[in-house]
Backbone as XML, in Angstrom:
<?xml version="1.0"?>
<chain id="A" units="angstrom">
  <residue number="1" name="UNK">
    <atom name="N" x="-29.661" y="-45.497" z="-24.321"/>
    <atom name="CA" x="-30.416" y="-44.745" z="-25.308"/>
    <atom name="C" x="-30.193" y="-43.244" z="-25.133"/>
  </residue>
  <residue number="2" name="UNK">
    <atom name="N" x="-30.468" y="-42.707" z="-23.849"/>
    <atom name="CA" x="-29.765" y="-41.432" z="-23.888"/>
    <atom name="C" x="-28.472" y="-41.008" z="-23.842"/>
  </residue>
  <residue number="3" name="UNK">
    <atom name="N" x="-27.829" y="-41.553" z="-23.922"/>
    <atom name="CA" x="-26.190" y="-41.287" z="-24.026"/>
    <atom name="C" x="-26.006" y="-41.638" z="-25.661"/>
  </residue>
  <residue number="4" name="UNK">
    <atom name="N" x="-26.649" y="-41.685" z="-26.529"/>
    <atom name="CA" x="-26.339" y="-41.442" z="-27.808"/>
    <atom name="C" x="-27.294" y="-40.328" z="-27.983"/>
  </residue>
  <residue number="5" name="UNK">
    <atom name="N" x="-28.619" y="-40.270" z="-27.543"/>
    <atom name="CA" x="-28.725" y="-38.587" z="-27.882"/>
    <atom name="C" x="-28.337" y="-37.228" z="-27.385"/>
  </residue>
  <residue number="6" name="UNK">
    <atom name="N" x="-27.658" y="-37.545" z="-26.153"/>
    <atom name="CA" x="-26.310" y="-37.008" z="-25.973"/>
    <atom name="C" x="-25.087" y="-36.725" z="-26.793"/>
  </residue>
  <residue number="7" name="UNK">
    <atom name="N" x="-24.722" y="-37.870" z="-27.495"/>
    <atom name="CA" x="-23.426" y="-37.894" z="-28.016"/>
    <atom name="C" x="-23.806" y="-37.178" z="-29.621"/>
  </residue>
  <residue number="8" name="UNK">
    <atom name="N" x="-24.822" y="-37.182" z="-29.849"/>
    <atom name="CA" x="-25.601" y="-36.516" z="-31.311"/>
    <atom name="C" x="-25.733" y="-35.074" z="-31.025"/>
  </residue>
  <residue number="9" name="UNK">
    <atom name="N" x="-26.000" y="-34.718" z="-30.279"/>
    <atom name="CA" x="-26.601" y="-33.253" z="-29.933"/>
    <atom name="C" x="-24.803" y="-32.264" z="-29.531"/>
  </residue>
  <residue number="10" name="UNK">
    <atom name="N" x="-24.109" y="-33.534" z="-28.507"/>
    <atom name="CA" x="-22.885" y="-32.642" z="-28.486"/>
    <atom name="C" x="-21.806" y="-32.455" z="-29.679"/>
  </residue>
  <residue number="11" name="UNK">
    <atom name="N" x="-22.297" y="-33.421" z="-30.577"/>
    <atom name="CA" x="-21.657" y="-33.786" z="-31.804"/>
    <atom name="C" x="-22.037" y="-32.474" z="-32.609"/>
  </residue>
  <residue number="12" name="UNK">
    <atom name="N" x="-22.973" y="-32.294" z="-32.799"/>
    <atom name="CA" x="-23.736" y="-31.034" z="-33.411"/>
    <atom name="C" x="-23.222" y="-30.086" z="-32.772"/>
  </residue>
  <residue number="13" name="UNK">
    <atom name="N" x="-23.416" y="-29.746" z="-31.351"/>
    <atom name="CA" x="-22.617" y="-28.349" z="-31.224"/>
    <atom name="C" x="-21.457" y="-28.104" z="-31.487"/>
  </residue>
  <residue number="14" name="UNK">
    <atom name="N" x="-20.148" y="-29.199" z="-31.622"/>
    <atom name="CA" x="-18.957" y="-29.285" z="-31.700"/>
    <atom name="C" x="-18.939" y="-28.809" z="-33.332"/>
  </residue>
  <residue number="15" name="UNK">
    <atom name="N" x="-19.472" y="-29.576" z="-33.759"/>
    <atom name="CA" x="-19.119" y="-29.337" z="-35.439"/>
    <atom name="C" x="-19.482" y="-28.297" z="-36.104"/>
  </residue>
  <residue number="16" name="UNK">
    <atom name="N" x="-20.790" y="-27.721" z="-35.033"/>
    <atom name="CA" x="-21.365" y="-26.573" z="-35.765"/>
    <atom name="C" x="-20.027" y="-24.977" z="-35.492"/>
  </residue>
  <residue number="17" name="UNK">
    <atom name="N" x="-19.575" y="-25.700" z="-34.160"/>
    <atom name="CA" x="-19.009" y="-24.651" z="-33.880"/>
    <atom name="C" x="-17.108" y="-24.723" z="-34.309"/>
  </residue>
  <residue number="18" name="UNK">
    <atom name="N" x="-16.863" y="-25.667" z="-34.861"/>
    <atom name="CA" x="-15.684" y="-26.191" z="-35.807"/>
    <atom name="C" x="-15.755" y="-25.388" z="-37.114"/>
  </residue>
  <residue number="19" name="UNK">
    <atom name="N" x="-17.068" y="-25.522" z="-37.585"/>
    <atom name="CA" x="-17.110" y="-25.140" z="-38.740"/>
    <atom name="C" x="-17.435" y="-23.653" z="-39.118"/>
  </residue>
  <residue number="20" name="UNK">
    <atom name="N" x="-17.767" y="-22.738" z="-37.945"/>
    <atom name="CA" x="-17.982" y="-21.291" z="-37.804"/>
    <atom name="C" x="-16.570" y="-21.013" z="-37.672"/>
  </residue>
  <residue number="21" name="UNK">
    <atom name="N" x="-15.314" y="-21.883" z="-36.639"/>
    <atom name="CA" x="-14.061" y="-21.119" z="-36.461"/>
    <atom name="C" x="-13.286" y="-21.550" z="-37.667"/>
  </residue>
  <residue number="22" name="UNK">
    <atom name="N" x="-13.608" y="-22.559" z="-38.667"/>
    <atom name="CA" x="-12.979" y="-23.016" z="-39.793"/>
    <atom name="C" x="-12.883" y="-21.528" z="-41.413"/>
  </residue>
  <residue number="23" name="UNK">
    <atom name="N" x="-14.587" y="-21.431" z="-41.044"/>
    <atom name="CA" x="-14.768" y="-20.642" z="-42.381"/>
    <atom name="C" x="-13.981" y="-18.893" z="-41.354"/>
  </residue>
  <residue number="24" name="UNK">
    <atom name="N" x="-14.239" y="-18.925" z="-40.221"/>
    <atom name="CA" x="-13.413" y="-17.862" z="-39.880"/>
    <atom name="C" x="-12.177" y="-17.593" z="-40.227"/>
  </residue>
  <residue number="25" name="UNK">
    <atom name="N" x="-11.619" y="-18.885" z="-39.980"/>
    <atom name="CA" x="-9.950" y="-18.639" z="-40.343"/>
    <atom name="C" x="-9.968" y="-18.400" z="-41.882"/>
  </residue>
  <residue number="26" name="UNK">
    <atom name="N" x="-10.626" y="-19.024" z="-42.389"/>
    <atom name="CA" x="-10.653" y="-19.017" z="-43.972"/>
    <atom name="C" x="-10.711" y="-17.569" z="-44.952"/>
  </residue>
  <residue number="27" name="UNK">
    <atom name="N" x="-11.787" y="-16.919" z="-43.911"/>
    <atom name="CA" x="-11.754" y="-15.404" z="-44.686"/>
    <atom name="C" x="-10.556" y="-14.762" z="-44.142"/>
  </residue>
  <residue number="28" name="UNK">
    <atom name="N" x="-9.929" y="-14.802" z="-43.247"/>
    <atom name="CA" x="-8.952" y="-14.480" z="-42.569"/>
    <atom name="C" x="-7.736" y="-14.500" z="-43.696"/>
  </residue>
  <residue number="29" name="UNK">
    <atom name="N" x="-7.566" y="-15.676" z="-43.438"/>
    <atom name="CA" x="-6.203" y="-16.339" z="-44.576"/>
    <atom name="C" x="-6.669" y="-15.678" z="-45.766"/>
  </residue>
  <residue number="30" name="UNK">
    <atom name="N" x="-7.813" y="-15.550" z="-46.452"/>
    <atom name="CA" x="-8.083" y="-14.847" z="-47.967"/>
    <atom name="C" x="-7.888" y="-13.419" z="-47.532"/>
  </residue>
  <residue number="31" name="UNK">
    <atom name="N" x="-7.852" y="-13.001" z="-47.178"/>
    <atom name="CA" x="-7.464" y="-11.638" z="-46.530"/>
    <atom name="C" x="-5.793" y="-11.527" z="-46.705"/>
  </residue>
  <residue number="32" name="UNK">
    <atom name="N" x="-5.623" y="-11.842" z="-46.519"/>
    <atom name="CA" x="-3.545" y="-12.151" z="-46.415"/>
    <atom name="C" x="-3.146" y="-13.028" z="-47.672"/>
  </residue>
  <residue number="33" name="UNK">
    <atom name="N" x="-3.833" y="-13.556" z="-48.052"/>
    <atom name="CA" x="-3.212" y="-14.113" z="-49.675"/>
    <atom name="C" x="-3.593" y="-13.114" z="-50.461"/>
  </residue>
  <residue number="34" name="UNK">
    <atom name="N" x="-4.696" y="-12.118" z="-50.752"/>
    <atom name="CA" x="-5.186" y="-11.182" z="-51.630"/>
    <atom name="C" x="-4.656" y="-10.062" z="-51.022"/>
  </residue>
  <residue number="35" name="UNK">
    <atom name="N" x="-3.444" y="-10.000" z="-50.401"/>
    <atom name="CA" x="-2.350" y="-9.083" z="-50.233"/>
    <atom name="C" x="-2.448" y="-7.439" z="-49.284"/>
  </residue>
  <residue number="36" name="UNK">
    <atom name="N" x="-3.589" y="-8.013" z="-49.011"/>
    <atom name="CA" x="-4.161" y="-6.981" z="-47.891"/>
    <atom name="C" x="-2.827" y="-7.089" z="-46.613"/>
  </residue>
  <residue number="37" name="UNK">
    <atom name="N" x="-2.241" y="-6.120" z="-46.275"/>
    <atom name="CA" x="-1.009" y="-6.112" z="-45.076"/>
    <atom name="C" x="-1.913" y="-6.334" z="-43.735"/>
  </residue>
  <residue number="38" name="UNK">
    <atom name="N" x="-2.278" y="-7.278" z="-43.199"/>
    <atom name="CA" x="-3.299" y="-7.132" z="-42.033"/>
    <atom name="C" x="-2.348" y="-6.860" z="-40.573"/>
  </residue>
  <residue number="39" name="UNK">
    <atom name="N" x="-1.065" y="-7.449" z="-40.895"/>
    <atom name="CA" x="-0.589" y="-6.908" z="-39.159"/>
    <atom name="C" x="-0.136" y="-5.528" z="-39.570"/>
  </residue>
  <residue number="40" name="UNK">
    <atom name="N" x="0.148" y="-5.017" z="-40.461"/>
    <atom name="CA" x="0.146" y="-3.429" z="-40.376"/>
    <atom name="C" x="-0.932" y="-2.777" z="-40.331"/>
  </residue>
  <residue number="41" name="UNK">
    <atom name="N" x="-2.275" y="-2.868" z="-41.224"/>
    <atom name="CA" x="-3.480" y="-2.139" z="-41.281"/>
    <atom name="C" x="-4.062" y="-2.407" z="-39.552"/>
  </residue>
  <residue number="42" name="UNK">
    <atom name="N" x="-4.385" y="-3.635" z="-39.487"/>
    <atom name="CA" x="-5.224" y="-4.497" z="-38.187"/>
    <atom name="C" x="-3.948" y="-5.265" z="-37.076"/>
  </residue>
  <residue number="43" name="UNK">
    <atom name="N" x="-3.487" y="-4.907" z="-36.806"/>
    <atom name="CA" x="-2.388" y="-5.281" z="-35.758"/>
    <atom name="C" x="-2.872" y="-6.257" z="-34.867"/>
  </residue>
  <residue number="44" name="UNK">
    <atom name="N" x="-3.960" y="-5.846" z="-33.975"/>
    <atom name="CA" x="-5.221" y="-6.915" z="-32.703"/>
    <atom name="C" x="-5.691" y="-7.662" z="-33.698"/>
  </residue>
  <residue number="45" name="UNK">
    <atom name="N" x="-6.490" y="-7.562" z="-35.093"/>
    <atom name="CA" x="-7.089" y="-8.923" z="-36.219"/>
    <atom name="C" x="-5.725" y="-9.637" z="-36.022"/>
  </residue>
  <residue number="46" name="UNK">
    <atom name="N" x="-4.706" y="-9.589" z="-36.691"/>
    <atom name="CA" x="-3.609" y="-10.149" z="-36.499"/>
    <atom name="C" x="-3.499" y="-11.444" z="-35.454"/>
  </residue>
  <residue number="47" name="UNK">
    <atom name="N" x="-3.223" y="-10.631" z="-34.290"/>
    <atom name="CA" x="-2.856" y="-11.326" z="-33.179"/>
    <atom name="C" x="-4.286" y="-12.302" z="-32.632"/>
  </residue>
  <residue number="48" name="UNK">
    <atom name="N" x="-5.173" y="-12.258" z="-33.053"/>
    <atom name="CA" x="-6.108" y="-12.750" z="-32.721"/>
    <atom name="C" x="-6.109" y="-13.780" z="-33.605"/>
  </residue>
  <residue number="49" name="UNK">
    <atom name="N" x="-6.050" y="-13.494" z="-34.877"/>
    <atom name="CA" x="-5.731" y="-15.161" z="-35.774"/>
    <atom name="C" x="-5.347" y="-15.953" z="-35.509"/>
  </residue>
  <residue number="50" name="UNK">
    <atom name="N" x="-3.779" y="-15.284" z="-35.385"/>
    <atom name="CA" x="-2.835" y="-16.490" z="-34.584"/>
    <atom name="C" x="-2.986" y="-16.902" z="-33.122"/>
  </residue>
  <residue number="51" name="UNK">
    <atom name="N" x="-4.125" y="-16.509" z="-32.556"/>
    <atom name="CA" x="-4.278" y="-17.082" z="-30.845"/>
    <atom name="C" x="-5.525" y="-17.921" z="-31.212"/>
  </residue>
  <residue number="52" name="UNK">
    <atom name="N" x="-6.817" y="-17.779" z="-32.267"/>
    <atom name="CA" x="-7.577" y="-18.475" z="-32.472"/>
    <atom name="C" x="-7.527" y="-19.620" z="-32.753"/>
  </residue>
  <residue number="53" name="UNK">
    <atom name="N" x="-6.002" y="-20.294" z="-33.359"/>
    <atom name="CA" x="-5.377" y="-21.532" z="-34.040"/>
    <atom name="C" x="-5.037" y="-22.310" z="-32.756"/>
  </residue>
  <residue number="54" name="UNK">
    <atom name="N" x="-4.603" y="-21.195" z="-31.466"/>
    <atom name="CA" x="-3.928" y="-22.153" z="-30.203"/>
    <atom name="C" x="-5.585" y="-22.529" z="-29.423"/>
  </residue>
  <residue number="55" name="UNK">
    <atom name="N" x="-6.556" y="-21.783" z="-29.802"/>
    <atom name="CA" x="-8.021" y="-22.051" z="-28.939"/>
    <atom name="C" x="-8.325" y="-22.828" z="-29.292"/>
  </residue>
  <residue number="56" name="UNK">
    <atom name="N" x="-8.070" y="-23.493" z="-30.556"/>
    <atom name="CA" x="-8.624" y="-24.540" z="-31.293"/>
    <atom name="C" x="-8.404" y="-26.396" z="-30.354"/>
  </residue>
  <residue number="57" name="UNK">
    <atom name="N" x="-7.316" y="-25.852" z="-30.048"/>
    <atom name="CA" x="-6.785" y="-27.758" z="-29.853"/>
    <atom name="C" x="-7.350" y="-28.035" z="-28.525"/>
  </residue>
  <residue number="58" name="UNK">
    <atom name="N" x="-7.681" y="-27.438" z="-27.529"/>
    <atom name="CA" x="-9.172" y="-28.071" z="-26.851"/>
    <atom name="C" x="-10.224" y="-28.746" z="-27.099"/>
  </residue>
  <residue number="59" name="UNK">
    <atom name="N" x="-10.875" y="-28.075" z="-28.046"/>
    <atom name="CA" x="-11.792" y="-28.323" z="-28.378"/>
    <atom name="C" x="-11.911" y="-29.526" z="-29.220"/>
  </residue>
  <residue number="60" name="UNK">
    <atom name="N" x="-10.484" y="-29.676" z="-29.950"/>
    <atom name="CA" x="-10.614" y="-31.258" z="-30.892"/>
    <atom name="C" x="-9.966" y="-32.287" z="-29.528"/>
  </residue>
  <residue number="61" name="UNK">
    <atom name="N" x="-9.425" y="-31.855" z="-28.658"/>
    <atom name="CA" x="-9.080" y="-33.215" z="-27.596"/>
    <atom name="C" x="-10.494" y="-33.305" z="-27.267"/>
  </residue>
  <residue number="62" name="UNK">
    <atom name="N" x="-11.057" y="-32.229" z="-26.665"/>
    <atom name="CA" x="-12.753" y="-32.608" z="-26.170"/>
    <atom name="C" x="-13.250" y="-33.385" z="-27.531"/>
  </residue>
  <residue number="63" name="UNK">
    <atom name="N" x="-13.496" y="-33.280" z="-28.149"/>
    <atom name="CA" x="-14.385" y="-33.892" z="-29.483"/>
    <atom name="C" x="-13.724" y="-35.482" z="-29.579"/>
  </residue>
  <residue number="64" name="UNK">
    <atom name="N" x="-12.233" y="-35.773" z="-29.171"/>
    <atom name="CA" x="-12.042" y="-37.071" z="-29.246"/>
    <atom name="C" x="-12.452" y="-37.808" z="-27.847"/>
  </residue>
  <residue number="65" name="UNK">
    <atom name="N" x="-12.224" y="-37.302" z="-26.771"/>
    <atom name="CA" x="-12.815" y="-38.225" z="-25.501"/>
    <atom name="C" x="-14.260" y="-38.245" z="-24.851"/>
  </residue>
  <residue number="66" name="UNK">
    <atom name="N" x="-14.974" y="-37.713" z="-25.304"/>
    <atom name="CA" x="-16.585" y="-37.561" z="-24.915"/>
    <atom name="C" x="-16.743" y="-38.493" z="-25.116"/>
  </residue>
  <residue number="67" name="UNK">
    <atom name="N" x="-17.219" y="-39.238" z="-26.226"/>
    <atom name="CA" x="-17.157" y="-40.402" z="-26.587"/>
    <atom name="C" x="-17.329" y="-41.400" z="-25.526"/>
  </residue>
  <residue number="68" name="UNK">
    <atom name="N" x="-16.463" y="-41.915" z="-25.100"/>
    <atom name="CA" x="-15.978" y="-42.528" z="-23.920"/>
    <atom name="C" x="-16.662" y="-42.149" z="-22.785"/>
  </residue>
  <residue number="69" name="UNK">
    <atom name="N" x="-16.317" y="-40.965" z="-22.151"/>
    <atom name="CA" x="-17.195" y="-40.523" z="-21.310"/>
    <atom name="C" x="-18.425" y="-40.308" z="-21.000"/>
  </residue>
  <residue number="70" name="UNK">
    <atom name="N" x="-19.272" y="-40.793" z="-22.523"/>
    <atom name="CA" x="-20.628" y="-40.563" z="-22.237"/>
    <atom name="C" x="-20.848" y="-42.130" z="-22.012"/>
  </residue>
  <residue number="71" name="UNK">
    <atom name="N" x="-19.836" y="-43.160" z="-22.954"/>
    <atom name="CA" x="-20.607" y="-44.590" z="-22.912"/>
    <atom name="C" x="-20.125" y="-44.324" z="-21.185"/>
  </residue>
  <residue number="72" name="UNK">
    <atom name="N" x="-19.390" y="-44.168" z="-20.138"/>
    <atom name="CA" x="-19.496" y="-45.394" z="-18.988"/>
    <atom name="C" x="-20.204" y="-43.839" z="-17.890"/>
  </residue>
  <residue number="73" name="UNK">
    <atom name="N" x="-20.993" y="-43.259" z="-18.260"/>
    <atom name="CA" x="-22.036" y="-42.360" z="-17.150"/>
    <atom name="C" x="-23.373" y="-43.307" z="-17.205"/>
  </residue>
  <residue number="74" name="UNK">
    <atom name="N" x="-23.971" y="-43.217" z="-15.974"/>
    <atom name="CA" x="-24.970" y="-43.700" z="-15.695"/>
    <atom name="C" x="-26.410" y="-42.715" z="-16.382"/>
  </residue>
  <residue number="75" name="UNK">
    <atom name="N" x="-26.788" y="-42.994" z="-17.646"/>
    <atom name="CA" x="-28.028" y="-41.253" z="-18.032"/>
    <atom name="C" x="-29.071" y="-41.310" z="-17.331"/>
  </residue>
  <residue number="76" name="UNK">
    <atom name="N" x="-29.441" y="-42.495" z="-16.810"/>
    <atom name="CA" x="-30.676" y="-43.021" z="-16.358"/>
    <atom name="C" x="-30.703" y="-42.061" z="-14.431"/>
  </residue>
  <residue number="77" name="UNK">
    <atom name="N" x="-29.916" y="-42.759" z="-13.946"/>
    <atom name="CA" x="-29.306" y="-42.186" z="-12.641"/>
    <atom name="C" x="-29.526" y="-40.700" z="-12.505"/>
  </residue>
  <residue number="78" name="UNK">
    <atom name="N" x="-28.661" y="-39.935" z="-13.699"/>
    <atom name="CA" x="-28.546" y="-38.915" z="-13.684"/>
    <atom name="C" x="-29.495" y="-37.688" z="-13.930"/>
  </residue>
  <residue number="79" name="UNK">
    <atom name="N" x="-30.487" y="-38.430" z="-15.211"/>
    <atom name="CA" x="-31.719" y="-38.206" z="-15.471"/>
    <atom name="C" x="-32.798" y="-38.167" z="-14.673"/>
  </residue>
  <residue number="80" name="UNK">
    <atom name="N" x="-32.428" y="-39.377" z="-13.620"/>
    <atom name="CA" x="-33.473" y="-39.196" z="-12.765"/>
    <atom name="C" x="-33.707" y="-38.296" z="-11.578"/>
  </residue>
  <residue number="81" name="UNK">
    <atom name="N" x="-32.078" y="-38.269" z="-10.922"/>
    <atom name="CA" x="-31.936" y="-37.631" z="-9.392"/>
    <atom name="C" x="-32.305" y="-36.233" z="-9.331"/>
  </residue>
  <residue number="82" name="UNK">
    <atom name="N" x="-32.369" y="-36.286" z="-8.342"/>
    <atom name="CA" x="-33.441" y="-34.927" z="-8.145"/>
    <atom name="C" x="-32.288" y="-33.636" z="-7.632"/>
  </residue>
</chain>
């Protein structure tokens, strides 16, 4: 029972925080299609876009194996020890 309100709550932080670096990239990219020069004006915005895309793929391997890792932990054990 607690290892699904575990897996709900980390689910929520994951997605909440998927979806803050999603709409990030998004104004980003509308920024550069509406022809704004951003590696000439913003050179560091720039380089930070393109390193935010490589920060990303952690975080979706974490989001696929938790899962797993929460069904075979003991919550009870863990919950309890002092």
């Amino acid at each position: 029972m607690h290892a699904i309100v575990l897996y709900k709550l980390f689910t929520k932080i994951v997605l909440t925080h998927t979806s803050v670096t999603l709409n990030e990239a998004q104004c980003r990219t509308s920024w550069i299609s509406q022809g704004i020069q951003l590696r000439e004006s913003h050179p560091n915005g720039f380089e930070e876009y393109r390193g935010m895309s490589k920060a990303s793929l952690p975080l979706v391997l974490t989001f696929v194996g938790y899962e797993k890792a929460l069904d075979n932990v003991e919550t009870y054990a863990i919950l309890s020890a002092h």
